[in-house]
N, C-alpha and C positions, 0 to 999 in steps of 0.2 A: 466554460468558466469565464473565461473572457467577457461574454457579453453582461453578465453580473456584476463585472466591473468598468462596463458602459466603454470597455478595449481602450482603455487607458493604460494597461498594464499586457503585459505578453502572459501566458501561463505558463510556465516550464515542469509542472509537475503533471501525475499521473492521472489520468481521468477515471472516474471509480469503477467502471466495468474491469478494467485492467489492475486496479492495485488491490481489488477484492479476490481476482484471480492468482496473481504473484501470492497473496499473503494464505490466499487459501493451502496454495502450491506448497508453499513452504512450512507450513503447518502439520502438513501429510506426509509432506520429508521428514521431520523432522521428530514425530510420532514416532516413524521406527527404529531411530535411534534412543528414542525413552526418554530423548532430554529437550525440553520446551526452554529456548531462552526468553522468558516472558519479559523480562526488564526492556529488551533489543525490541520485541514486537509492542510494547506499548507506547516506546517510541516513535515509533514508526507510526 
């Protein structure tokens, strides 16, 4: 991410291999409890 921004800036956020797995992750959890906060994940 960095180099897209020619490393004028640091990145501190998630790299998408990883925040496609967390939001997967939590999806699956969250399936079995019956209740989707969709408001919370669309933010995200």
């Amino acid at each position: 991410m960095e180099s897209s921004i020619r490393n004028k800036f640091k990145f501190y956020g998630l790299k998408t291999p990883e925040r496609r797995q967390s939001y997967h992750d939590f999806i699956k959890r969250e399936k079995k409890n019956k209740k989707i906060d969709w408001a919370l994940l669309n933010q995200a």
